[in-house]
N, C-alpha and C positions, 0 to 999 in steps of 0.2 A: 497556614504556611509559616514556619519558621522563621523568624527575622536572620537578616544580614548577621552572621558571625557566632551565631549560636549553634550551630555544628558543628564548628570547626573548635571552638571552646570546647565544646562536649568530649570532643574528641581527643586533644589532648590532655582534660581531666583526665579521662579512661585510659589514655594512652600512659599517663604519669603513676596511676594507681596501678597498673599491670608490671609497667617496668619495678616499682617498690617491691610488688609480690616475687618479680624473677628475681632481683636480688637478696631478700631475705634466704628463698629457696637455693641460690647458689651458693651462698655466704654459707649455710649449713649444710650441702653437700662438700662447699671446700674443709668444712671443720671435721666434717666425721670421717671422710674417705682417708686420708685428709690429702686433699691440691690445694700443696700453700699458693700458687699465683691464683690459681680462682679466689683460692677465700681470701688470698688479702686484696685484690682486684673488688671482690664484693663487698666486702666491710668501707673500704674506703665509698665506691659508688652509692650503696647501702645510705652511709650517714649524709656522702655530699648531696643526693637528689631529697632527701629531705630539709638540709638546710636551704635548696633552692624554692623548693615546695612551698616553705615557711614564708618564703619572699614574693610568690608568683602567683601559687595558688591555696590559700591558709582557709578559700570555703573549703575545699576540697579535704584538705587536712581535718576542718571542723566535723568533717562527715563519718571520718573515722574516730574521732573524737567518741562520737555517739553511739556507734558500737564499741566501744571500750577499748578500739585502740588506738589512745592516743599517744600523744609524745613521748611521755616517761615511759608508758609502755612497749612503744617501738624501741627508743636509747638501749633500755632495759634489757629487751630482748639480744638487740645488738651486740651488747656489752655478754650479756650468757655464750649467746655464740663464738667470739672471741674468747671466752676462757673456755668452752669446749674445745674450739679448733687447738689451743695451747696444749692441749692436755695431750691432743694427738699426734703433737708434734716431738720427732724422737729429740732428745737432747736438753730437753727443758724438765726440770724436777719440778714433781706437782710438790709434793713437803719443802721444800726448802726454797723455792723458787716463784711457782704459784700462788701458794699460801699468804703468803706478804701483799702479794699483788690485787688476791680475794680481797682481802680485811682492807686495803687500801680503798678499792673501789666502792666496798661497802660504807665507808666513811666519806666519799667523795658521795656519794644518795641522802647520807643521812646528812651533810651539809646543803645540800640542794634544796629537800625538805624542810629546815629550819631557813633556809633565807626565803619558802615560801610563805610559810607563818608570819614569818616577819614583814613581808610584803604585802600580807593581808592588815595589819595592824597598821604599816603607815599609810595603805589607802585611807582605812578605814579614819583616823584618825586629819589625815589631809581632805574631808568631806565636810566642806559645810553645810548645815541647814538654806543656805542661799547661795547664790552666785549674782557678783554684782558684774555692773561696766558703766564705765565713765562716773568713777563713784571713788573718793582718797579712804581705799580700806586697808590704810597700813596698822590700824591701831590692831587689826587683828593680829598683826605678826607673820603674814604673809612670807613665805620661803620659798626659792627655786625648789622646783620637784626632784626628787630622785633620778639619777638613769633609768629610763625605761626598762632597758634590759631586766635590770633587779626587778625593780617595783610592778611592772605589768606584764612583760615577755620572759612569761616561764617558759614555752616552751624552745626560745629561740638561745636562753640562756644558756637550759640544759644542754642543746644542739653543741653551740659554740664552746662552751666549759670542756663540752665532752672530746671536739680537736683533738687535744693534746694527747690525751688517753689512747685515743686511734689509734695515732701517731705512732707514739710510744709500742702501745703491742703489737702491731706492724713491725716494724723493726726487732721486736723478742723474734716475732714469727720467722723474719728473714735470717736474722744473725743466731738466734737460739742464744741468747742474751739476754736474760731479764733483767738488767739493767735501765735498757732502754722505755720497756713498761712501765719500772720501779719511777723514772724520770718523767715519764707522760701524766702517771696517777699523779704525783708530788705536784707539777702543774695546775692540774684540774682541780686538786685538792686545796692547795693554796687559793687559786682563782674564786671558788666557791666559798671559803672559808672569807678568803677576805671584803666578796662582793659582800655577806651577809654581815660580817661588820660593819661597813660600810654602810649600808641603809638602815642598820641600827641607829645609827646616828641620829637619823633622822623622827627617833620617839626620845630623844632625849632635850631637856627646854629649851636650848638654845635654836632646836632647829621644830617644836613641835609650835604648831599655830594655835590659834583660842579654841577652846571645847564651844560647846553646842549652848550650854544657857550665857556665856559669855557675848557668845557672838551673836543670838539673839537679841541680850540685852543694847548691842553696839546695835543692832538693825531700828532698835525704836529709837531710841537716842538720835540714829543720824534722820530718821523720819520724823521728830520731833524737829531736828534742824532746821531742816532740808524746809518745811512745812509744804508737802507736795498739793495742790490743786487739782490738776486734770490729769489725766492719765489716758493709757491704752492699754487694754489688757490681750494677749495673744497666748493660744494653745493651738498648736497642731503640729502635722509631720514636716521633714522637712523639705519636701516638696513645696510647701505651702507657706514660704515666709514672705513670697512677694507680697502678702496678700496684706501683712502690718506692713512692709517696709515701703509700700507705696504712702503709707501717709505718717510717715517721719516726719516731711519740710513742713504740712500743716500742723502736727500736734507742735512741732517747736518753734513755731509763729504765732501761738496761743497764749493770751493775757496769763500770768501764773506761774505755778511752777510743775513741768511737766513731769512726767515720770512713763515709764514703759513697765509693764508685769507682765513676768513670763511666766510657765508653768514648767519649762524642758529644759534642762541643762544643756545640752545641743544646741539651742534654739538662738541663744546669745551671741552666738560665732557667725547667726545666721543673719542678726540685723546687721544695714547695710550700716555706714559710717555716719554717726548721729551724734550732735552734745548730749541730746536728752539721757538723764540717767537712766539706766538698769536694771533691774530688782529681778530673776527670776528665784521664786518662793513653790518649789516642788510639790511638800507637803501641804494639805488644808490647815491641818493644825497650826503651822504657821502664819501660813495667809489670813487667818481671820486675825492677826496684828493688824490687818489695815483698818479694820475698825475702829481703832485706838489713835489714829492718825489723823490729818487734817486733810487729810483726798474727799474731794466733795464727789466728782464725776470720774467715770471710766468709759471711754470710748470703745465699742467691740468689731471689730471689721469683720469679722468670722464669726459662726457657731463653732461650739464642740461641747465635748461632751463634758469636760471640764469648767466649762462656764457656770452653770450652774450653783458651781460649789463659792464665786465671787457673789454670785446675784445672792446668796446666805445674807450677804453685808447688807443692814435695812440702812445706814449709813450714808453709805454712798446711793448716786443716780448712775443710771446705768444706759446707756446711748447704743443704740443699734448702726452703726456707720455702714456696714457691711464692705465689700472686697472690688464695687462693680454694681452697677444697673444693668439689668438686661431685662426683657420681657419673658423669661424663662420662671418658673414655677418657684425655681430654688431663690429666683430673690422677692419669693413672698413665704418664706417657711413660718408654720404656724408657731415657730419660736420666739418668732419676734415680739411677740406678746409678753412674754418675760420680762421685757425691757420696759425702762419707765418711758421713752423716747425712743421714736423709730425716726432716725434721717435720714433724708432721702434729696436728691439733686431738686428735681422739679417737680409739676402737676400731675404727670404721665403718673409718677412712682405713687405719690398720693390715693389716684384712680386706683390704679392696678390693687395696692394694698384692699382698698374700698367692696372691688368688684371681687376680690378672691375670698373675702367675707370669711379670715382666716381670725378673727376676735382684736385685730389691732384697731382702735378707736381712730375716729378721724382726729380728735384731738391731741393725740399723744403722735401723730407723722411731723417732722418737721422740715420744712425746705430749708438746706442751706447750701444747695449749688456741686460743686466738686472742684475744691479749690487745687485738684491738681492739674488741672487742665491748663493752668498760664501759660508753660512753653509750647504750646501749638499753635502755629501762626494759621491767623487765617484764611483762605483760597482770597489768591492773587490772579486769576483767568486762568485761560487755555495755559497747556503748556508752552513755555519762551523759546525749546529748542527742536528740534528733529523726533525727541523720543520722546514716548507718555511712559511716565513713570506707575505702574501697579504696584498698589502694596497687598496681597493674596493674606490676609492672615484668619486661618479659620479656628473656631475653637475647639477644644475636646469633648471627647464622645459623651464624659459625663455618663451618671452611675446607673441612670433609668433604664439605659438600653434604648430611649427614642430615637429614630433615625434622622430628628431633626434637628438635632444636638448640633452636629458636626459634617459637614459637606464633606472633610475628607473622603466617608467611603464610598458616599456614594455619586460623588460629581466634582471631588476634588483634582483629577487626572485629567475630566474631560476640561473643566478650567484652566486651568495649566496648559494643556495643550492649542483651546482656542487661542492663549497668549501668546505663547511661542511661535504660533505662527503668522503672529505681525511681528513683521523684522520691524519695526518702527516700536516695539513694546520693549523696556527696562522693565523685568520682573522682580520682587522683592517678595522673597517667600521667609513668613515670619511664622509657624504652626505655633498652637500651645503648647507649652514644656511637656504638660499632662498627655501628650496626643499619642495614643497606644497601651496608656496603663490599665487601661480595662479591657478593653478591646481589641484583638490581637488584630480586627481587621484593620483597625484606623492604623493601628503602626505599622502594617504593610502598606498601605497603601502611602502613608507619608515616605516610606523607603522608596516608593518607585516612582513619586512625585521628585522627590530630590534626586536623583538620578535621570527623571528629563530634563529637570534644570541644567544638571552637570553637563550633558551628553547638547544641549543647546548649548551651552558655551562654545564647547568644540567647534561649533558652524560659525560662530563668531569671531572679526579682528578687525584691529583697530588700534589707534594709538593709545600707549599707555602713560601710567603718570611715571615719572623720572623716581630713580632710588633717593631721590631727596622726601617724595613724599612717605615710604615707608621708615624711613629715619625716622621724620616727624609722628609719624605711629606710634614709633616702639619710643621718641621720647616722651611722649604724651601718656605713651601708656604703664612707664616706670613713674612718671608723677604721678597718675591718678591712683595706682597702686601704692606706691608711699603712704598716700595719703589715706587710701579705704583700706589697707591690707595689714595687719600689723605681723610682722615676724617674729614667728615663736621658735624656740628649741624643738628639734623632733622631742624632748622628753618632757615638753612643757605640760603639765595638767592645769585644770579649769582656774587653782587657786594662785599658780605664777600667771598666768592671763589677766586675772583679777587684778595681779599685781599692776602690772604692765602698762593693764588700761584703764586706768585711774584717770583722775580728773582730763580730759581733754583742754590741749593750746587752746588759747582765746581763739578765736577766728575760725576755726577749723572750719566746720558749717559753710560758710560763705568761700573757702576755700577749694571745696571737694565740689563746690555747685561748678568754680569756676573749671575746675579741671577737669568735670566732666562735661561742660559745651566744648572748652578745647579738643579733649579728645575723642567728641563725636564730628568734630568738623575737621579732625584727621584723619578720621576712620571710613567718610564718605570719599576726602580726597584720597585718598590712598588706592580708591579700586575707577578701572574707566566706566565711564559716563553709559557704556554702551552693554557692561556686564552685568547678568543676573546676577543677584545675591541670595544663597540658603541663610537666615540667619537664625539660628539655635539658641545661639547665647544669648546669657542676660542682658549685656552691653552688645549694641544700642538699645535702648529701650524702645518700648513701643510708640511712644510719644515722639522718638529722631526721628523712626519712619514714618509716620504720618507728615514730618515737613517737608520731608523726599518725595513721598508720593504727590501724582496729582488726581490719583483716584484710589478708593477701598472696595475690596472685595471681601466678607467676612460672612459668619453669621447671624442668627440672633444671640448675641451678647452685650457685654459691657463694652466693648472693643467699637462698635457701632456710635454704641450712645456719646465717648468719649470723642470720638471722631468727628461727629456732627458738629464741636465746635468750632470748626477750620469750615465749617459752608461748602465744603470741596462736595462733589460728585461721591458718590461708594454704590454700591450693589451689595444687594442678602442675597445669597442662595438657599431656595425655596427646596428643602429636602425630607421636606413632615408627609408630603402625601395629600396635603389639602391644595384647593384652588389658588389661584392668588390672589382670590377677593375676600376669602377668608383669610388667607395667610395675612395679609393688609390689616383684615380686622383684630384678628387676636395676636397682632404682635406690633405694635404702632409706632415702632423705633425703625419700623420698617416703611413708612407711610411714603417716606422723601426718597424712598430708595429704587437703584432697575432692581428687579427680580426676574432671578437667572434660576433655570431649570437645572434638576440634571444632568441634562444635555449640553448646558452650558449656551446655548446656539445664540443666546441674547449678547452675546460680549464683545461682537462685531458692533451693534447699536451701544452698548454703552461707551466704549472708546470712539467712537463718532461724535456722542454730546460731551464729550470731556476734548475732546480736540477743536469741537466748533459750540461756543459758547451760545449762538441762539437757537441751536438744538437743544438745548439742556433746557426743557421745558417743569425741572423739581427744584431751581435754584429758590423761589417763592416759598417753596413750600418746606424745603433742607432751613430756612432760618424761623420760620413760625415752628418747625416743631425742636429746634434747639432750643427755643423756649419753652415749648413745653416739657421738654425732655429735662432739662439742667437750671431752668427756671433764668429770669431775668439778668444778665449782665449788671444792672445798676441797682442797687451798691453790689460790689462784686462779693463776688462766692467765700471768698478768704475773711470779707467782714462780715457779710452772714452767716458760717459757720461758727468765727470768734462770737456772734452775738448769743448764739446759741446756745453755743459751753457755758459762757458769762450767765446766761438765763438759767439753767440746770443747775448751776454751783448757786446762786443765790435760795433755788428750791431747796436742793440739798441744805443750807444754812436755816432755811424756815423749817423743816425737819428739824432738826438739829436744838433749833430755841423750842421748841413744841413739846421734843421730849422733856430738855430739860428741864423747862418748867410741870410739868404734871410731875419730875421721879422729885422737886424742889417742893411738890403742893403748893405751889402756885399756878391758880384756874389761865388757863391760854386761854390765845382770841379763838370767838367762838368762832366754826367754821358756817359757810352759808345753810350748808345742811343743818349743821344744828339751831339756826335763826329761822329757816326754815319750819320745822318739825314745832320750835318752840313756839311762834307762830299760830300753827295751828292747834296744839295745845288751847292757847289761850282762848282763840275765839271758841272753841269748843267749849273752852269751861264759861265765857261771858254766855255763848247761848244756854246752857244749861242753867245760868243764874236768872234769865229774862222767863226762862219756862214755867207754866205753873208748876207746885210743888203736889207730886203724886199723891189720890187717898187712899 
């Protein structure tokens, strides 16, 4: 079944590429019969539904792109047609009148074309080998970008250059005055002419930035400065940045000096608002500069398939953190082995690794908690007022195709609707971002999930909060955007970004922490107490909902494990097809939890033990397995992870004297292996000297 809004897009694609087709066709029936009001009616509709085109729908355009007719070629054609139509209009001299008009227009192309050459040269030349942030790179020589128009939008230039020209033979057409063409071309031609000088400018020293071995050389130099320590390294799409930017506040509460490595150009716009410096390093050829530098560790919350090409570096240690615990398959990938160090929260994750007998040693897991979990408070009793608040959040369907991935398809509606019909329930629907990118069933059915929410509202009323609390919204949320959002020029490229976001204010950090409790404790006050909420966006984060709720409903994921910190009540939805005595066994993040059917039917008994507190006969058992799950509270998670790092970079430093002493011929301390082996060397050779000597 088609999602919500994809028909009706379809259909004005088609509808927009049909009308292009009827007016090219009528624009050259007005030229040859000749109907001057059609053809100048079609010329003009002709150029303006492509300039809207350009704005509205430019995949569309890109489609025609690909069968070869693109921009210059439509313009192009446009432009033939109008001197057709000219030609068949009585009163206008082709010699003496048209002629001029030809060679003009031919010189208004051949300037278009040279300000695209030129456009290609200042990209190319405004490209660095890196893209920093939060990093002072003026010694590059850093310049505002070009107008877009010139430098990247050929085809909205040609579009608009082309106006005038319309214009102008338009009016030859009506008055039979080629004057008014002679005026349109002069236009177009100047505009063109002087756009291209114009971004010339910008290859000339004043305005061209550092070449490629310069600005290399600057990238060691300031990494010699800088002397980085620990790191995080990230590569993926950009669906997939929560998955670094969830541990930002831990890497920059880290003994050191941290650093971030990206592999995406993209990718940088996509961390959230952080001191810690920037480095994305595109090419490998480059990236192995980190060898040459002082980064002991690299932190990897993700696989991909670019990892690899860091793990090259015998230099650095390299830390498995990964994105999330869950009892799911993917958080024991036999990649993890790569790493010198797998961490992992607690005992649970240790097991799991153990039991999936995927080649990671028991000695290389290491516990250090999940030091993001500090802002969730933990379960305070029953609910204090009239309504239990559910937080619904389930994961995505994930690449396997299992059905037990994601309760969405298959008991996500019947959930939702057991809710809804306790008027005493505040629902709070949080799906994952990912929910329907694989599977066209899950995003239908999150479409008809949000819509009984919606359609539940409607049966709802009640008092609301006063327009003073949406003020305090919108000014909570102009601060916390100041502060996370930097404003750029529509024409700005990656290298004025670069510019821009240079070193960060002292304080920032502590600044954006505070404006976003602010603005999540205007964002609850802002809606009644008695409303569901769909919530989609990034903000609130998963972690406000969890203080809202007084119960979770989720699956087996990380969203579980992270939960278990607050001791509150939650339910898994059992949607694999196994028992629930299996399900219990081979998923143990589940052990503390109701398990709700398909059917949902259990959701009555679980809103009963979250409303009367000596019903809730898992409260015992929700904090033995947060310990096992996330491992001990004492010393907390933030200094067992900093021990951790600290532990890694001192390995990395005994690497380090190890080499240098064998490439110095100076013998290193022997390892136990070799005390060992030498060992029994010897008594081998004392027994052989105690033996008689053979005759």
């Amino acid at each position: 079944m088609p999602s919500a809004g994809i028909v009706p897009r379809r259909a004005v694609q088609l509808a927009a590429l049909f009308a292009m087709m009827v007016a090219f066709t009528a624009q050259l029936l007005g030229a040859l019969l000749p109907v001057i009001p059609l053809f100048i009616a079609a010329s003009v509709v002709n150029l303006g539904l492509d300039l809207v085109l350009q704005h509205k729908q430019p995949g569309l355009l890109a489609v025609l792109g690909r069968i070869r007719f693109d921009v210059t070629v439509r313009q192009l054609l446009r432009d033939m047609l109008i001197l057709v139509g000219l030609l068949h209009i009585d009163g206008i001299n082709p010699l003496e009148e048209q002629a001029p008009l030809t060679i003009t227009l031919l010189l208004f192309y051949g300037t278009h074309f040279v300000c695209q050459a030129v456009a290609v040269l200042v990209r190319r030349t405004r490209s660095l080998p890196f893209v920093t942030r939060n990093i002072d790179a003026s010694a590059l020589r850093l310049t505002d970008a070009p107008p877009r128009i010139l430098s990247r939008q050929t085809g909205r230039r040609l579009l608009r250059f082309s106006v005038p020209t319309t214009t102008g033979m338009m009016l030859t057409a009506i008055t039979t005055d080629a004057y008014w063409g002679g005026i349109g071309l002069a236009v177009s031609l100047a505009l063109s002419a002087g756009g291209t000088l114009y971004l010339g400018t910008w290859l000339l020293p004043k305005k061209r930035v550092a070449g490629e071995k310069q600005a290399l050389e600057w990238l060691d130099n300031w990494l010699a400065e800088y002397q980085p320590t620990v790191g995080m390294y990230f590569s993926g799409g950009s669906s997939s940045a929560y998955q670094a930017n969830m541990w930002l506040s831990t890497l920059a509460d880290l003994d050191g000096n941290p650093i971030i490595v990206l592999r995406e150009r993209f990718m940088v716009q996509k961390i959230e608002a952080t001191d810690v410096p920037i480095v994305c390093i595109p090419k490998v050829a480059n990236l192995m500069r980190l060898e040459h530098s002082t980064l002991k560790v690299l932190l990897h919350p993700a696989n991909s398939g670019k990892t690899s090409q860091i793990l090259r570096i015998p230099s650095i240690k390299h830390a498995f953190t990964n994105h999330g615990e869950s009892d799911k398959l993917s958080s024991c990938n036999p990649y993890a082995k790569a790493y010198d160090e797998v961490w992992v929260a607690g005992p649970a994750a240790r097991d799991r690794y153990q039991l999936a007998d995927i080649g990671v040693e028991d000695k290389d897991v290491i516990e250090v908690g999940r030091p993001q979990l500090a802002p969730i408070q933990p379960y305070a009793g029953a609910p204090a007022g009239r309504l239990t608040t559910v937080l619904y959040a389930p994961t995505w369907e994930g690449w396997d195709g299992n059905p037990g991935n994601t309760s969405v398809i298959l008991a996500g509606e019947n959930i939702v609707r057991e809710l809804l019909a306790d008027e005493n329930v505040r629902l709070l629907y949080k799906p994952h971002p990912m929910t329907g990118s694989v599977d066209p069933r899950a995003g239908a059915a999150n479409t008809r999930i949000q819509a009984m929410i919606t359609e539940a509202n409607t049966r709802r009323s009640g008092a609301r909060p006063g327009p003073e609390a949406a003020a305090e919204l919108a000014r909570r949320t102009e601060e916390l955007n100041a502060l996370t959002t930097s404003a750029f020029r529509k024409s700005a490229d990656e290298l004025e970004r670069m510019r821009l976001q240079g070193t960060p204010e002292e304080g920032r950090a502590a600044a954006v922490a505070a404006a976003v409790t602010a603005w999540e404790e205007a964002y609850w006050n802002s809606f009644p107490e008695w409303e569901h909420r769909i919530i989609t966006t990034a903000r609130p984060g998963i972690f406000s909902c969890f203080n809202q709720a007084d119960v979770l409903i989720s699956d087996v994921s990380s969203v579980v494990s992270d939960y278990l910190t607050s001791e509150k009540p939650y339910a898994v939805a059992n949607t694999s097809g196994m028992s629930e005595d299996d399900f219990r066994v081979n998923f143990p993040t589940v052990r503390a939890a109701t398990i709700l059917t398909p059917e949902a039917a259990e959701v009555a008994g679980l809103l009963d033990a979250v409303r009367n507190p000596e019903e809730d006969t898992l409260a015992a058992e929700r904090a033995e397995l947060k310990e096992h799950l996330l491992g001990p509270s004492d010393p907390p998670s933030s200094v067992r992870f900093n021990q951790a790092a600290l532990a890694l970079c001192t390995k990395a430093d005994e690497r380090r004297i190890r080499m240098e002493n064998r490439l110095s011929g100076i013998p290193g301390q022997r390892s136990q292996e070799d005390e060992d082996a030498s060992g029994t060397t010897e008594n081998q050779d004392n027994g052989a000297s105690d033996a008689p000597a053979a005759v």
